[in-house]
N, CA, C and O atoms as a CHARMM CRD file, in Angstrom:
* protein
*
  260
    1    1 UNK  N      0.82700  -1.18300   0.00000 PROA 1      0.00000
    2    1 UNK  CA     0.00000   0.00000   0.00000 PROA 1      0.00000
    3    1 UNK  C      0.88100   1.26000   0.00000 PROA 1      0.00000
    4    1 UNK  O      0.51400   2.21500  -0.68400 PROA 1      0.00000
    5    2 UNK  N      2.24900   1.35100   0.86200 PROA 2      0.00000
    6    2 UNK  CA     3.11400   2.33000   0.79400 PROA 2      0.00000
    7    2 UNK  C      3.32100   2.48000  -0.66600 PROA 2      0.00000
    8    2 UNK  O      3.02600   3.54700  -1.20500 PROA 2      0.00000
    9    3 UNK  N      3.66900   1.77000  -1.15100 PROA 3      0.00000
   10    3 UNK  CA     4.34800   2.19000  -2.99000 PROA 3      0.00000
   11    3 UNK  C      3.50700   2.45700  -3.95900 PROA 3      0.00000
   12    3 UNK  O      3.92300   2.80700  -5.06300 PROA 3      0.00000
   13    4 UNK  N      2.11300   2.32200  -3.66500 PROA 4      0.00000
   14    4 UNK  CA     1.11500   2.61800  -4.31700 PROA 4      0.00000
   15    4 UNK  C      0.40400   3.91600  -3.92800 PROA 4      0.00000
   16    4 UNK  O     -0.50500   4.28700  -4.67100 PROA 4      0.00000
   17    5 UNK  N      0.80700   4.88300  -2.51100 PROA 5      0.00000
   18    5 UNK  CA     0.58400   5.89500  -2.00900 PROA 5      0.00000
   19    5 UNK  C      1.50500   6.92000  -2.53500 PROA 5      0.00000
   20    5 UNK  O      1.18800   8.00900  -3.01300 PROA 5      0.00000
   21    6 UNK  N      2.86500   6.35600  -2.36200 PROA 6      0.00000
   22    6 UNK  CA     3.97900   7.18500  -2.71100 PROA 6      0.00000
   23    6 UNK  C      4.09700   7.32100  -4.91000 PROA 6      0.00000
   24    6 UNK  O      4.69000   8.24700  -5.46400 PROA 6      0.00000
   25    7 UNK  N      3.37500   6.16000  -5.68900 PROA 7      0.00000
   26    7 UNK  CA     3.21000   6.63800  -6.55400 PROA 7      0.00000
   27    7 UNK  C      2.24200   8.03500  -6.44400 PROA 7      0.00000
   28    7 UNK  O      2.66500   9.17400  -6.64000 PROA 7      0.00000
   29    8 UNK  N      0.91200   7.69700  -6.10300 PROA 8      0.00000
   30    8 UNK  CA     0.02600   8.69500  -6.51500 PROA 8      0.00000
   31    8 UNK  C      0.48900  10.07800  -5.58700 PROA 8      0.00000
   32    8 UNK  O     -0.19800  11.09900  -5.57700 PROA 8      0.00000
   33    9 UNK  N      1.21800   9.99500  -5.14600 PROA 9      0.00000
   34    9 UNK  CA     1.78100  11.35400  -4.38500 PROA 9      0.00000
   35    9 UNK  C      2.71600  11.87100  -5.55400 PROA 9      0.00000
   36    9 UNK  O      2.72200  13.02100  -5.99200 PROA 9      0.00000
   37   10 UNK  N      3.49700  10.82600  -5.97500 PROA 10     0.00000
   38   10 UNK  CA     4.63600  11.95400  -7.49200 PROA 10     0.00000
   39   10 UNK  C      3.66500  12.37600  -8.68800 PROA 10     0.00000
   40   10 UNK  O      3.80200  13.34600  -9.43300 PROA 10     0.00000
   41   11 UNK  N      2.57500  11.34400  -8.69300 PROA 11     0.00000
   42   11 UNK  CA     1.61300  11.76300  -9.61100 PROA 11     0.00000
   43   11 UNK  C      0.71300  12.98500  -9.40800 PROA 11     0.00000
   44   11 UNK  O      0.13500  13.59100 -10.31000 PROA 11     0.00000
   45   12 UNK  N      0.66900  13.30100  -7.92700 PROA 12     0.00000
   46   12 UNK  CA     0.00900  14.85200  -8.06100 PROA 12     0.00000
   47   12 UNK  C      0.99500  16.32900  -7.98700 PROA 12     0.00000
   48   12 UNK  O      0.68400  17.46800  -8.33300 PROA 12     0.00000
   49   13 UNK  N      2.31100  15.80500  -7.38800 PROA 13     0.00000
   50   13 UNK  CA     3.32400  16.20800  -7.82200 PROA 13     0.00000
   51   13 UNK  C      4.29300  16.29100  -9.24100 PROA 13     0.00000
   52   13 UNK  O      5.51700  16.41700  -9.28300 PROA 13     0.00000
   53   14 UNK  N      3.55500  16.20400 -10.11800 PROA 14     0.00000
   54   14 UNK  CA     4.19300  16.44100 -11.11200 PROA 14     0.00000
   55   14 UNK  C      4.72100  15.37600 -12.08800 PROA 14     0.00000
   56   14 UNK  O      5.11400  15.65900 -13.21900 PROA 14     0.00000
   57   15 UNK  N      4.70600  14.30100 -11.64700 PROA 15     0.00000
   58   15 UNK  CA     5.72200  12.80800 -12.24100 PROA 15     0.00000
   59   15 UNK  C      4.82800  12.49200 -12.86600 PROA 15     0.00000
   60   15 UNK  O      3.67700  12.64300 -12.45600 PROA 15     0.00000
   61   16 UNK  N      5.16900  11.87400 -14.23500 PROA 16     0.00000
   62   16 UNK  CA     3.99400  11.31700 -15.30500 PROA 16     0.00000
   63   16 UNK  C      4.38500  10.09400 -14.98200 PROA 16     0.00000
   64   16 UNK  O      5.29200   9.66500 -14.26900 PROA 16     0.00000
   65   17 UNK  N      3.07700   9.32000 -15.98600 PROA 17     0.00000
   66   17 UNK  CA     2.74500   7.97200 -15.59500 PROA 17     0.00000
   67   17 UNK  C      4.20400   6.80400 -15.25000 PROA 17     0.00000
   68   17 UNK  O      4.71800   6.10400 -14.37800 PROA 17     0.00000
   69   18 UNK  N      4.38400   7.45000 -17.26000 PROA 18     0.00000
   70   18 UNK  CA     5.82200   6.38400 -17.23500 PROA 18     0.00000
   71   18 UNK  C      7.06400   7.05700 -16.27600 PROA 18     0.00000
   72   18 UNK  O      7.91600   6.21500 -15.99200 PROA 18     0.00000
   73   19 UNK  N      7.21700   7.84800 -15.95700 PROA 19     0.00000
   74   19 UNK  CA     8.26600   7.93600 -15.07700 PROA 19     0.00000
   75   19 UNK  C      8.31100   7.37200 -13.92200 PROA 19     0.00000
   76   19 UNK  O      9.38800   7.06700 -13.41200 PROA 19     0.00000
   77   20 UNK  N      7.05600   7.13300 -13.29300 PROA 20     0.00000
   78   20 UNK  CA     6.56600   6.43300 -12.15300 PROA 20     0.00000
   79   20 UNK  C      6.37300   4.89900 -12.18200 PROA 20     0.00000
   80   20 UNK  O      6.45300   4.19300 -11.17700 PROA 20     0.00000
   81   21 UNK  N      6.08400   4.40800 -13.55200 PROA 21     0.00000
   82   21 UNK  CA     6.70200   3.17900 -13.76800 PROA 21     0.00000
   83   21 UNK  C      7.76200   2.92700 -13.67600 PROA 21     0.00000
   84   21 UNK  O      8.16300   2.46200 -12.60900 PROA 21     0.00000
   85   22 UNK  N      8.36500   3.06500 -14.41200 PROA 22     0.00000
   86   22 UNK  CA    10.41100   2.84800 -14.45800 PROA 22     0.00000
   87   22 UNK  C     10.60300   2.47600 -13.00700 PROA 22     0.00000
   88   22 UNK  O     10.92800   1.34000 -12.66100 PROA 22     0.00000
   89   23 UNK  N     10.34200   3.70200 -11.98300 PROA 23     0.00000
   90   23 UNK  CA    10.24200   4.01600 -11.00900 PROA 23     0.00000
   91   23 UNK  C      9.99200   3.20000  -9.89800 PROA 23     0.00000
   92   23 UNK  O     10.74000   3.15600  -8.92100 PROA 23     0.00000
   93   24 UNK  N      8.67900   2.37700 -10.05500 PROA 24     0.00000
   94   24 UNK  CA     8.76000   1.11600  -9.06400 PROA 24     0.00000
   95   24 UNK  C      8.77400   0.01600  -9.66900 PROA 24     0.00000
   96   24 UNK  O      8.52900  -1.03900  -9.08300 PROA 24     0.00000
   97   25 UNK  N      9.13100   0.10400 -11.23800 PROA 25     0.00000
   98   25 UNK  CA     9.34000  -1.34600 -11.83300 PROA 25     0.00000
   99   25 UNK  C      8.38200  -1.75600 -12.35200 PROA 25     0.00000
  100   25 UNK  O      8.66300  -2.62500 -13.17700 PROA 25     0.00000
  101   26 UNK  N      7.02300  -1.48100 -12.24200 PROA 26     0.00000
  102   26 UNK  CA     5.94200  -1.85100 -12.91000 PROA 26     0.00000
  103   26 UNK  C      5.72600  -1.25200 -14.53900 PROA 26     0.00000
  104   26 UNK  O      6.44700  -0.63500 -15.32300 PROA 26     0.00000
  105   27 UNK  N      4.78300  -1.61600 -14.56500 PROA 27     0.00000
  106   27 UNK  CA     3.68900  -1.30800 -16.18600 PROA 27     0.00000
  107   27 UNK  C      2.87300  -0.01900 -15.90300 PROA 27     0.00000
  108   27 UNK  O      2.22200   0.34100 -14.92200 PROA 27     0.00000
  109   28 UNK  N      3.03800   0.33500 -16.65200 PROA 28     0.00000
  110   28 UNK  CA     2.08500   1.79300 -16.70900 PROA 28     0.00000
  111   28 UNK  C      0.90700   1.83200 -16.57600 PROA 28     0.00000
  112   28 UNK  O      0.34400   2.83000 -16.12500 PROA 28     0.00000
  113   29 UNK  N      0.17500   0.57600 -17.00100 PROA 29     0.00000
  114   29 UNK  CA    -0.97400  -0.13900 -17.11600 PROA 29     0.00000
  115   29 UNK  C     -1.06100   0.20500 -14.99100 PROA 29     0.00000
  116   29 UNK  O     -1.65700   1.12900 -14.43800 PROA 29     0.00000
  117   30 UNK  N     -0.33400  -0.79100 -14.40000 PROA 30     0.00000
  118   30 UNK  CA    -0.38400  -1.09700 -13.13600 PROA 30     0.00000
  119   30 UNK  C     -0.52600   0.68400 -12.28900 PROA 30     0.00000
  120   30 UNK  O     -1.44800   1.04800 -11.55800 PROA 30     0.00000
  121   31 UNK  N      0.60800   1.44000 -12.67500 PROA 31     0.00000
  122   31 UNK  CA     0.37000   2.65400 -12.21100 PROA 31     0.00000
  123   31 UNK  C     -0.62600   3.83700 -12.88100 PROA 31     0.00000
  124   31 UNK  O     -0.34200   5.02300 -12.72100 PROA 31     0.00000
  125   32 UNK  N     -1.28000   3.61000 -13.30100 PROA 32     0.00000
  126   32 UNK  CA    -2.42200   4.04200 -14.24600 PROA 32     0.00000
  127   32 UNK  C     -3.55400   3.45700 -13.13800 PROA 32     0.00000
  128   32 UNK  O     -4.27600   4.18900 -12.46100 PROA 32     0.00000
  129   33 UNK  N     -3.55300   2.32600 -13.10800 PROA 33     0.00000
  130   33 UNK  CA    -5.03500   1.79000 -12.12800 PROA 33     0.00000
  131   33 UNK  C     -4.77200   1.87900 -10.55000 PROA 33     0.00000
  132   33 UNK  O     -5.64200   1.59900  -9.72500 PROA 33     0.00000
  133   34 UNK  N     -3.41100   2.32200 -10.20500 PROA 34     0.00000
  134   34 UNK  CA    -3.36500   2.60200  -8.73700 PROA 34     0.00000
  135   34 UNK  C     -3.65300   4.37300  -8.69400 PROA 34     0.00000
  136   34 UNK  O     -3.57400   5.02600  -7.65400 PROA 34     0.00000
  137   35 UNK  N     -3.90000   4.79500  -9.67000 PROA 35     0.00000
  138   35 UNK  CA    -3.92900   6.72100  -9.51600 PROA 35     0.00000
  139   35 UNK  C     -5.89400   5.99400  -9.80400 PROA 35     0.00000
  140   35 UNK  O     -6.76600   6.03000  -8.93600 PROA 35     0.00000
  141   36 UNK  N     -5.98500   5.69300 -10.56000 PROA 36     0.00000
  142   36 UNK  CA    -7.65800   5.88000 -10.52800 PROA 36     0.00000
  143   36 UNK  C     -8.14800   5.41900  -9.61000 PROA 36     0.00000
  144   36 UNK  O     -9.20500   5.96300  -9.29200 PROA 36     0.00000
  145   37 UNK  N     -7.57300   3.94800  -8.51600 PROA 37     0.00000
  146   37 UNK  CA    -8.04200   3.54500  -7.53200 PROA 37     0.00000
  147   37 UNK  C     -8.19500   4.12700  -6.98500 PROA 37     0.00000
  148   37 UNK  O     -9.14100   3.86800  -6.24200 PROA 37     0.00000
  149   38 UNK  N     -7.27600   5.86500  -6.69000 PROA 38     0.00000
  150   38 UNK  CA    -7.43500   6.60100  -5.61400 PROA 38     0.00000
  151   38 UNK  C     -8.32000   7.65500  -5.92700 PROA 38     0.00000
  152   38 UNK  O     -8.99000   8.07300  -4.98300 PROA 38     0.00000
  153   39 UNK  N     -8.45600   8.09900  -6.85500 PROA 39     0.00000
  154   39 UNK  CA    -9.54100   9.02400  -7.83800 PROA 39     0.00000
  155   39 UNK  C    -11.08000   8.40600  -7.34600 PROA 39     0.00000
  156   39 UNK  O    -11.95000   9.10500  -6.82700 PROA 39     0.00000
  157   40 UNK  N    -11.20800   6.89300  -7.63900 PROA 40     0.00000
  158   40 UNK  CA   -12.55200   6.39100  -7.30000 PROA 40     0.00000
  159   40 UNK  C    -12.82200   6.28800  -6.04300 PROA 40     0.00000
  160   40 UNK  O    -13.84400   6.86900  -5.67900 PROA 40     0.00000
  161   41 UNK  N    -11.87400   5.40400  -4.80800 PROA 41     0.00000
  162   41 UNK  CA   -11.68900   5.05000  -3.22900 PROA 41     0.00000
  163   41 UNK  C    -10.82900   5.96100  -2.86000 PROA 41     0.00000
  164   41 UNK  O    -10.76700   5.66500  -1.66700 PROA 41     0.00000
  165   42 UNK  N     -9.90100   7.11700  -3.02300 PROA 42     0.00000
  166   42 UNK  CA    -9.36000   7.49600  -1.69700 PROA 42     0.00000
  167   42 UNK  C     -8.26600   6.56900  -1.35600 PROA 42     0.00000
  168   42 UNK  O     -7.96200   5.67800  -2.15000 PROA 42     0.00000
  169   43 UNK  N     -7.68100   6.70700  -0.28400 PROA 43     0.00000
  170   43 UNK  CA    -6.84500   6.01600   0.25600 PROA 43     0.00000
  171   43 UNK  C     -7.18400   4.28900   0.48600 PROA 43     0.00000
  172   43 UNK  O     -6.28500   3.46500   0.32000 PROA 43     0.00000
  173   44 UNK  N     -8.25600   3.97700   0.79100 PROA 44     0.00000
  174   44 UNK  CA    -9.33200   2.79600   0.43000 PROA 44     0.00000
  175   44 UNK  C     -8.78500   2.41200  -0.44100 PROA 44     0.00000
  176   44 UNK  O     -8.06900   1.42700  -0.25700 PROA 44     0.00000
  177   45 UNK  N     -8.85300   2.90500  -1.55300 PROA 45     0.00000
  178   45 UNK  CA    -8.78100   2.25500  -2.89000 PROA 45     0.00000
  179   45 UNK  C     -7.11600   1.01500  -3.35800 PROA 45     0.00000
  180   45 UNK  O     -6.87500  -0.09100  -3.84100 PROA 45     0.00000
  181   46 UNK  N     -6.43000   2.19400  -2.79500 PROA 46     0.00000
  182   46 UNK  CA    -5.25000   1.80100  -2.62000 PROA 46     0.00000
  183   46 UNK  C     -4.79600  -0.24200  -1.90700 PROA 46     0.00000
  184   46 UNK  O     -4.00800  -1.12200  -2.25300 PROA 46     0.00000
  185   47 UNK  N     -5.75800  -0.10000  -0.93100 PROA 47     0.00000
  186   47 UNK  CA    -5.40000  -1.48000  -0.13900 PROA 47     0.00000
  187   47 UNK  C     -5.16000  -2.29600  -1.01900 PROA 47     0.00000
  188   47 UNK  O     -5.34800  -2.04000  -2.20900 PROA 47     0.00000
  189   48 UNK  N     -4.62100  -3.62400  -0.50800 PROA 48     0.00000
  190   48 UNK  CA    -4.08800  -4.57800  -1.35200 PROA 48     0.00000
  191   48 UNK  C     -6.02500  -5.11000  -1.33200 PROA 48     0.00000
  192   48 UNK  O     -6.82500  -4.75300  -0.46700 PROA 48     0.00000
  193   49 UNK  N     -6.31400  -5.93500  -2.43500 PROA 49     0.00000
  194   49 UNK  CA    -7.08400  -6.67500  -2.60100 PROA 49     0.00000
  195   49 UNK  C     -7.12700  -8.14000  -2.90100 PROA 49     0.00000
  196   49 UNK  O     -6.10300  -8.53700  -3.45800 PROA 49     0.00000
  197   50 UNK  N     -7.91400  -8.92200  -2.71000 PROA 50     0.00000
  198   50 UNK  CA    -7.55800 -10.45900  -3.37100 PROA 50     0.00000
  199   50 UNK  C     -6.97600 -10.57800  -4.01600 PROA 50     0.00000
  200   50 UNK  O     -6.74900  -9.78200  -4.92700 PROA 50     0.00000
  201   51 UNK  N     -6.31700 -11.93500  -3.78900 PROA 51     0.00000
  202   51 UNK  CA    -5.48900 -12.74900  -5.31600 PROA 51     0.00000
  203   51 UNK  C     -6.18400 -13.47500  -5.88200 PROA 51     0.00000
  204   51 UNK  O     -7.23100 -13.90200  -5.39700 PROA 51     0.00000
  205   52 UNK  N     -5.81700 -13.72500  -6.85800 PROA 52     0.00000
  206   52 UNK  CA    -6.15900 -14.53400  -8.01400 PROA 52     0.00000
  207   52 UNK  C     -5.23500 -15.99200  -7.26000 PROA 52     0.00000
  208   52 UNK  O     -4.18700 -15.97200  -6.61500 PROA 52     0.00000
  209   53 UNK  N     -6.00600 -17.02700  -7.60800 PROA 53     0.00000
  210   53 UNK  CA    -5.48300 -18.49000  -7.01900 PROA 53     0.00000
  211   53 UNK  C     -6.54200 -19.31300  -6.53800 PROA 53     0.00000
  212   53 UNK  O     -7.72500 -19.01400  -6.37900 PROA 53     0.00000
  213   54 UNK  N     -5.85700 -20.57300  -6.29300 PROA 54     0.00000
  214   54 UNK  CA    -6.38100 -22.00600  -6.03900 PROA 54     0.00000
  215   54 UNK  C     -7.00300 -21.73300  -4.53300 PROA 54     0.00000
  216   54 UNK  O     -6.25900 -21.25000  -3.68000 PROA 54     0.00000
  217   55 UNK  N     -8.53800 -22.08600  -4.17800 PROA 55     0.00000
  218   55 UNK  CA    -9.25300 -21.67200  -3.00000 PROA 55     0.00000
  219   55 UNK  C     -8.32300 -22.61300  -2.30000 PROA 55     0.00000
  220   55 UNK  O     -7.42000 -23.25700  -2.83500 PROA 55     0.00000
  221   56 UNK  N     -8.72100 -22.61100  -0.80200 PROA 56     0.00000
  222   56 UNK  CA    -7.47700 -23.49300   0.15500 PROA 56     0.00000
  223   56 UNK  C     -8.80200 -24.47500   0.45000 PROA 56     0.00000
  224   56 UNK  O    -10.00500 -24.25500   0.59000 PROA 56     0.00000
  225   57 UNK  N     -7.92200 -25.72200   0.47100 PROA 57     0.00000
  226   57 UNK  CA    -8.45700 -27.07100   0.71100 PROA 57     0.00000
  227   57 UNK  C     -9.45200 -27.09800   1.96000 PROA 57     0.00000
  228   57 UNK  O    -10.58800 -27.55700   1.83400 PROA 57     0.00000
  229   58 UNK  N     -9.00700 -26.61700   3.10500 PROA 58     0.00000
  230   58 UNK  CA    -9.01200 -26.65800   4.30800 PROA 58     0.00000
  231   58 UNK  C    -10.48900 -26.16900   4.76800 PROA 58     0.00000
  232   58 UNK  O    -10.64100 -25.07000   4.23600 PROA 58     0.00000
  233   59 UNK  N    -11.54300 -26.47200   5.45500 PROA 59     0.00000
  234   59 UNK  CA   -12.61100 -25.28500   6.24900 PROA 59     0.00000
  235   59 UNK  C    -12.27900 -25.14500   6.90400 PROA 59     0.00000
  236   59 UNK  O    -11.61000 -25.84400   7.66600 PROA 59     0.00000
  237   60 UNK  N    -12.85700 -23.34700   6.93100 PROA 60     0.00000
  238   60 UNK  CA   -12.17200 -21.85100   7.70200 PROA 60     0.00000
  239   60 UNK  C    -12.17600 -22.56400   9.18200 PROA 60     0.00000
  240   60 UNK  O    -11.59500 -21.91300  10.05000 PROA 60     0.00000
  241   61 UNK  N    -12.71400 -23.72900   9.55700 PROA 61     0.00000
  242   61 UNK  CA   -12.11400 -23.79800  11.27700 PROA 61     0.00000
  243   61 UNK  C    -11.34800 -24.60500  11.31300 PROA 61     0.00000
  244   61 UNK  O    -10.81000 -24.89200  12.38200 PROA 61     0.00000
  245   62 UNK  N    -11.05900 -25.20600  10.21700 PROA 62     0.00000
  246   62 UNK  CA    -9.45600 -26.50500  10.28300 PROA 62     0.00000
  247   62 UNK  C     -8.54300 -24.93700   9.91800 PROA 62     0.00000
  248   62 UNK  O     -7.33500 -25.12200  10.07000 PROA 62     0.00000
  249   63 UNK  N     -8.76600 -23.99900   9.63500 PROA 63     0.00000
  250   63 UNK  CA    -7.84100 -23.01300   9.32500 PROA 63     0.00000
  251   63 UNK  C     -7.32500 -22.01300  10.06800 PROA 63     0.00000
  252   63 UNK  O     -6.42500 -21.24700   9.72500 PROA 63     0.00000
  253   64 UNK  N     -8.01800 -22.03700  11.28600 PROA 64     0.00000
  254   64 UNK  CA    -7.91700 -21.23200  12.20400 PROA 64     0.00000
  255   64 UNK  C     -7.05600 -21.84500  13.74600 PROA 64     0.00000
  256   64 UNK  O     -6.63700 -21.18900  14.70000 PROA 64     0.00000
  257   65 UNK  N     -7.01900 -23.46400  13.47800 PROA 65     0.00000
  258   65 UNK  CA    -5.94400 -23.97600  14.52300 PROA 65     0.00000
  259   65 UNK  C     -4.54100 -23.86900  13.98900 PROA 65     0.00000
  260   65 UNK  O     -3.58800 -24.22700  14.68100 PROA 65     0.00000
């Protein structure tokens, strides 16, 4: 969530997209949808969200010992 704050902070400061790519290594694509996340949610928007992946075998109370 820090590197996705500290993009959209160079982004209202002045830093364009691709410079802010290079920047943390990503796709422009990726820093493009973390400035609108914050445009739509705010700081909200930003949080990490689900992954993509295989559900876990386990039920949530075999998962919790």
């Amino acid at each position: 969530m820090r590197r996705r704050a500290l993009a959209v902070l160079g982004h209202h400061r002045g830093q364009t997209l691709p410079q802010l790519a290079a920047l943390f290594a990503v796709r422009y694509a990726t820093v493009h949808g973390w400035v609108q996340a914050w445009h739509r949610a705010g700081l909200a928007g930003l949080a990490e969200g689900r992954r993509a992946g295989r559900p876990p075998k386990l039920a949530p109370a075999a998962q919790k010992k």
